[in-house]
C-alpha positions as CSV (number, residue, x, y, z in Angstrom):
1,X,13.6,-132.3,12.3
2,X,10.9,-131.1,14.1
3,X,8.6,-133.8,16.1
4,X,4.7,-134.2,15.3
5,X,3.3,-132.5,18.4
6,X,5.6,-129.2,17.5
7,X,4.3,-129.3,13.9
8,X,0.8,-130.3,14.9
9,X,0.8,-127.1,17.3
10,X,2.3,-124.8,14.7
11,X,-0.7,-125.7,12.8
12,X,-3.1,-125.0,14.7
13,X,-1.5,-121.9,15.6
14,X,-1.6,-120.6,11.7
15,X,-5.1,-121.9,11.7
16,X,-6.2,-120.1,14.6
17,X,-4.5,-116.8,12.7
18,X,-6.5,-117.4,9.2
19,X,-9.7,-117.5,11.1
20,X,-8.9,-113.9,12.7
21,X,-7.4,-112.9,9.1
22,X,-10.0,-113.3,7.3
23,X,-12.8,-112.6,10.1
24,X,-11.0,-108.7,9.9
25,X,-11.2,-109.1,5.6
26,X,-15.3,-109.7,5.9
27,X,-15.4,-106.5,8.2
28,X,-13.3,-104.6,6.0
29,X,-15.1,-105.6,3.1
30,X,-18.4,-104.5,5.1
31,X,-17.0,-101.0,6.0
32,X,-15.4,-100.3,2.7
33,X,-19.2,-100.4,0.7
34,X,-19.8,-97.9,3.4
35,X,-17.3,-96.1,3.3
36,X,-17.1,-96.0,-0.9
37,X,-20.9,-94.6,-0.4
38,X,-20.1,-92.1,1.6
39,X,-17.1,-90.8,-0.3
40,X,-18.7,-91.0,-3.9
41,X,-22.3,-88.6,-2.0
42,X,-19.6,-86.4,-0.8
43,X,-18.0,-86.1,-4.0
44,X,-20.1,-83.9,-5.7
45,X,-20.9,-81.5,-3.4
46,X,-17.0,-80.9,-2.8
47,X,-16.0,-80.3,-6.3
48,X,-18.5,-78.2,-7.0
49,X,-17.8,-75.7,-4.1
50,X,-14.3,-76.0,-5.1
51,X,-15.1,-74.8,-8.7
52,X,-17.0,-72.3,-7.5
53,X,-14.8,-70.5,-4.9
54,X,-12.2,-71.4,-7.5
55,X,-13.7,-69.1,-10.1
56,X,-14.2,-66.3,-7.3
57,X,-10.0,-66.5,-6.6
58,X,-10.2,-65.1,-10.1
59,X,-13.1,-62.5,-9.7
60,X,-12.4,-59.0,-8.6
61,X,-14.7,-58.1,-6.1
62,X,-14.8,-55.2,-3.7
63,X,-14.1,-57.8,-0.9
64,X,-10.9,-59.4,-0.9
65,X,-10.9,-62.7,2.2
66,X,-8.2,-63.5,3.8
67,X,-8.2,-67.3,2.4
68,X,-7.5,-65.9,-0.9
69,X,-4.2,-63.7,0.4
70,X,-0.9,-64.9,-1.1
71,X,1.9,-63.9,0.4
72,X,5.6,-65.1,0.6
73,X,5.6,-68.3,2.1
74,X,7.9,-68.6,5.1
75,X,5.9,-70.4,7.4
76,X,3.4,-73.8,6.1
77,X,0.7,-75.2,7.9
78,X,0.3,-78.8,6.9
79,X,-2.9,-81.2,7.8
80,X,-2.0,-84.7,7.8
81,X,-4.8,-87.0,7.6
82,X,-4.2,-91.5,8.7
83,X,-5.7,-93.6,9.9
84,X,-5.9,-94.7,13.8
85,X,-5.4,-98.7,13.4
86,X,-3.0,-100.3,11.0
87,X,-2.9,-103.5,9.7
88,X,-3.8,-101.6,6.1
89,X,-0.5,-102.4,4.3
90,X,1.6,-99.6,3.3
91,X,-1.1,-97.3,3.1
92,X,0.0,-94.8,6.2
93,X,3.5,-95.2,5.0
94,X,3.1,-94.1,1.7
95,X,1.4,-91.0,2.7
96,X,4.1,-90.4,6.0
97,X,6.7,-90.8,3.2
98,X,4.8,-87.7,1.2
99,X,5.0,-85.6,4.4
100,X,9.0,-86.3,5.2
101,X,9.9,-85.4,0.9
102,X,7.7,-82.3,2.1
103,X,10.1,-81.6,5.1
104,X,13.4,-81.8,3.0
105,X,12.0,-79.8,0.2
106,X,10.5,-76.6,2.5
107,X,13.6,-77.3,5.1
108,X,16.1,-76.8,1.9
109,X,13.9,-73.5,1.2
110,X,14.2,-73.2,4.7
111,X,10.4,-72.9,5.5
112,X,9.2,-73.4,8.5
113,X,6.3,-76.2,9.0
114,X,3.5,-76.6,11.7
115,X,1.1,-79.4,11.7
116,X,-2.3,-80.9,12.4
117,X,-2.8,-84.7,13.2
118,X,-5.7,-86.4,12.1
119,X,-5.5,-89.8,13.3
120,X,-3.2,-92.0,15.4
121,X,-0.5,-92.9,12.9
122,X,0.0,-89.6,12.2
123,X,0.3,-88.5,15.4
124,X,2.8,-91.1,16.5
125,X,5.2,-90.1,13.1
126,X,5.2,-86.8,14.3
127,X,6.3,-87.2,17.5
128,X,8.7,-89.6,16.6
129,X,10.0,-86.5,13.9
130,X,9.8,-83.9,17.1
131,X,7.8,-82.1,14.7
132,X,6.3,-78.6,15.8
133,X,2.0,-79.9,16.4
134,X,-0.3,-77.6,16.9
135,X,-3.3,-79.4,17.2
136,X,-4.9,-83.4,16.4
137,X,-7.4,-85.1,16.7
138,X,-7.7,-89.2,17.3
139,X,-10.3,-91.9,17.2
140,X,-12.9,-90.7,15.0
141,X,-14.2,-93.6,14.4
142,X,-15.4,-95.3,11.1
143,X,-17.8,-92.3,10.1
144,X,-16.1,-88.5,10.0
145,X,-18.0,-85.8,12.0
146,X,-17.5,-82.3,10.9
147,X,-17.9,-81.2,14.3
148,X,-14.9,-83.4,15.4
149,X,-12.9,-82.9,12.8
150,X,-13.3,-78.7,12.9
151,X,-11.7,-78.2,16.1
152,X,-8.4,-79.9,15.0
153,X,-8.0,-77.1,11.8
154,X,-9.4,-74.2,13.7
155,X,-5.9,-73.6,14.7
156,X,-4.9,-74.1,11.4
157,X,-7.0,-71.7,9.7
158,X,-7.0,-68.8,12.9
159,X,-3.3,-68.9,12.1
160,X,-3.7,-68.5,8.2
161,X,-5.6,-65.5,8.9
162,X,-3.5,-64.0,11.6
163,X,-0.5,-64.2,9.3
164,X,1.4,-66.4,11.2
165,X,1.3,-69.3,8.2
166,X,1.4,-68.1,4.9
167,X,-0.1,-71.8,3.1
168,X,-1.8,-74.5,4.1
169,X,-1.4,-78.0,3.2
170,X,-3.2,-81.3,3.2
171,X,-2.2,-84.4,3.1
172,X,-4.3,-88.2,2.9
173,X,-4.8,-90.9,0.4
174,X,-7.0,-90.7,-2.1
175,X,-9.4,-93.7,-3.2
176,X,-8.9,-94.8,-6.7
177,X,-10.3,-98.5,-6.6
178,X,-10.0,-101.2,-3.9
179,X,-6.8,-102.0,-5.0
180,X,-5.4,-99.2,-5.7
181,X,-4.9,-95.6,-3.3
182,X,-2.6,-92.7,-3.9
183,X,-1.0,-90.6,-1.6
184,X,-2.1,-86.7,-2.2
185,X,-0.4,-83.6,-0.8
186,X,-2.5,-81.0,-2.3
187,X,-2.7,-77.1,-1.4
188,X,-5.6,-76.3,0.5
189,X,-5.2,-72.1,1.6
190,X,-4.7,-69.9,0.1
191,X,-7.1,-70.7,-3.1
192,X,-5.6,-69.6,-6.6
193,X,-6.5,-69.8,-10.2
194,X,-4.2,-73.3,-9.9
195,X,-6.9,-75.2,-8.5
196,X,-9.1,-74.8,-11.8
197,X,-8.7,-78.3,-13.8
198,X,-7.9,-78.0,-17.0
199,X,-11.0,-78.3,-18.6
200,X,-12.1,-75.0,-16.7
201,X,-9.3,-72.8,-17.3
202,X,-11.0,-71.3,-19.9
203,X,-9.5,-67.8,-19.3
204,X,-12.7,-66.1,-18.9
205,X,-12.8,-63.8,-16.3
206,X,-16.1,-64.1,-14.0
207,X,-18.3,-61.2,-12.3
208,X,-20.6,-61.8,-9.4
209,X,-23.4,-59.7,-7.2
210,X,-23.7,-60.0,-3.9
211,X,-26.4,-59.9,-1.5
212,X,-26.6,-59.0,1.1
213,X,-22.8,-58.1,0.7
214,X,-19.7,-59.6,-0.6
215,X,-17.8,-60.3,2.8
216,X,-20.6,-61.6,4.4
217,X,-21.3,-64.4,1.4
218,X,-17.2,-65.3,0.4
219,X,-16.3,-65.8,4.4
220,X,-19.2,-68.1,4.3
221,X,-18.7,-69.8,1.0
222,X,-14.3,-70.2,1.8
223,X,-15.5,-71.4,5.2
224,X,-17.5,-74.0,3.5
225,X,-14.9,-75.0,1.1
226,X,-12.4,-75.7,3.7
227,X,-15.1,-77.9,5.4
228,X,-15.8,-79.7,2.4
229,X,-12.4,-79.9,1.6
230,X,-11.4,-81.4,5.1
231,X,-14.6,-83.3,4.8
232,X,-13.6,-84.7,1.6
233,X,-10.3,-86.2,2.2
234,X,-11.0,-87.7,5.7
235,X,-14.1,-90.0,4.0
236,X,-11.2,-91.0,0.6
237,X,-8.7,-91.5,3.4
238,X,-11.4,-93.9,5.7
239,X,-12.3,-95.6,2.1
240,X,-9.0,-96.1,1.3
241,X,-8.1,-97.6,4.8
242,X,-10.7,-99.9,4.5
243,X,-9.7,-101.2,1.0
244,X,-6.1,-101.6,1.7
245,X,-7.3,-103.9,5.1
246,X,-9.6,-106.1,2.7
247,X,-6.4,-106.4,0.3
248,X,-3.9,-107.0,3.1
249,X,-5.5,-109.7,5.2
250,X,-7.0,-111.5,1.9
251,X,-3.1,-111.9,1.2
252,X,-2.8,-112.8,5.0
253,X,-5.3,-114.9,4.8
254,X,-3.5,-116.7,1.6
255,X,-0.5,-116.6,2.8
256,X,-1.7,-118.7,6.4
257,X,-3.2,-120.7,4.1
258,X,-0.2,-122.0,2.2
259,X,2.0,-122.4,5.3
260,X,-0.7,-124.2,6.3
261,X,-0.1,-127.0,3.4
262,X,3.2,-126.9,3.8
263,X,3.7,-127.6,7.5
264,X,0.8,-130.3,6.6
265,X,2.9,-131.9,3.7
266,X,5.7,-131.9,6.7
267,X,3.7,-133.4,8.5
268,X,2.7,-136.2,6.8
269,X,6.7,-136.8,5.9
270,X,7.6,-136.6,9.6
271,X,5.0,-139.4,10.4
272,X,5.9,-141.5,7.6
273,X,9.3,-141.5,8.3
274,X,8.7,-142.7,12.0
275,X,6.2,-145.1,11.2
276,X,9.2,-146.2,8.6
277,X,12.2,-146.4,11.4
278,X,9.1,-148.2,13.7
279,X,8.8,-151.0,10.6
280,X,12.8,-151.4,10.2
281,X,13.3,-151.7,14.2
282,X,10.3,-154.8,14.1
283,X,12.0,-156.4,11.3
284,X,15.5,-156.3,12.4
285,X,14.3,-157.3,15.8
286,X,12.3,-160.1,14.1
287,X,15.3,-160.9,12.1
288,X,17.8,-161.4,15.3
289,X,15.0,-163.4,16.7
């Protein structure tokens, strides 16, 4: 049995622990509000833009843009989007798990896959997988920048259009509610009729003018979507981050707690039982006396 010095130290230890746990959940919770703001502004914006160029995949106009050309897919591009600290549960892993059914699947087909790292976690799995990179992007911090984030999927997108990747992928974790996030793989390029929900395939087939002219408007409108898109997913993956790090160091923090009560309830047996043997070793010495 341990003595009461070692148990007294492994208490403090586990209390010094609880106050760091649950320091980290009251920032988490802090950033999350933030980062659920952000996310639900953004929201809009993206998903209408994605109607919209959704609707034009299914338009005939004199101008047909390269992001809309379907082709045999040998090659895929995928963009995978974690986070660049852990200590956020399983959220990374169940997204890095996505990515490596993704590789067996297009491997079996055998398609050939390049990727794009957002984030640290990401990055790291990839190495780790020797996958083919071709560009990333790390420590964005806790608010995404278009202008950071562009230069990672430039290569991306220059290579969709070139023909050297026939789709493009992306993959991050969509919020749903603080306690619950889902891992998305979702197609980003090139845009079909497929990306309509439901509710809007209505099977009407839509006309537009164009002013000034129709290349000019859809490479601007497609470059949009993809920022929006990119955009999009970076701010559910940063609010989906921040949930799972209030959700995993609350249980931390409960967890500490309870290990807490019972190395005290040890405690408090350990001492008893010496201050016990201390009473029987006076009264047998009193005894013999």
């Amino acid at each position: 049995m341990a003595s009461t010095k070692e148990i007294r130290s492994k208490i403090k230890s586990v209390q010094n622990t609880r106050k760091i746990t649950k320091a980290m959940e009251m920032v988490a919770a802090s950033k999350m509000r933030r980062a659920q703001e952000r996310m639900r502004n953004a929201r809009p914006y993206a998903e209408k833009i994605r109607e919209i160029v959704a609707n034009l995949s299914k338009a005939n106009p004199e101008f047909r843009p390269a992001y809309m050309a379907t082709r045999e897919v040998k090659k895929v591009g995928t963009i995978l989007v974690t986070t660049d600290k852990g200590l956020c549960g399983g959220l990374n892993t169940n997204v890095l798990r996505l990515i490596a059914n993704q590789v067996r699947d297009l491997q079996d087909k055998n398609v050939e896959i390049a990727y794009t790292a957002i984030g640290s976690k990401g990055l790291q799995f990839l190495n780790r997988s020797k996958a083919k990179l071709i560009s990333q992007t790390i420590q964005i911090g806790d608010t995404p920048h278009m202008d950071v984030l562009i230069g990672a999927i430039v290569a991306q997108l220059e290579a969709f259009e070139r023909g050297e990747i026939d789709a493009v992928y992306l993959a991050y974790t969509r919020f749903v509610n603080a306690m619950k996030q889902e891992p998305v793989l979702e197609k980003l390029l090139p845009l079909e009729s497929e990306a309509l929900t439901p509710q809007e395939k209505t099977g009407n087939s839509w006309d537009y003018i164009y002013e000034p002219d129709a290349e000019s408007i859809l490479n601007g409108l497609l470059k949009r979507y993809v920022e929006a898109m990119i955009y999009q997913a970076v701010a559910e993956n940063m609010a989906s981050e921040q949930s799972a790090r209030m959700v995993s160091m609350k249980a931390a923090s409960d967890n500490a707690k309870n290990v807490i009560g019972e190395l005290q309830l040890e405690y408090n047996k350990t001492r008893q039982a010496a201050i016990t043997k201390e009473l029987s070793e006076i009264v047998g010495g009193a005894a013999a006396v």
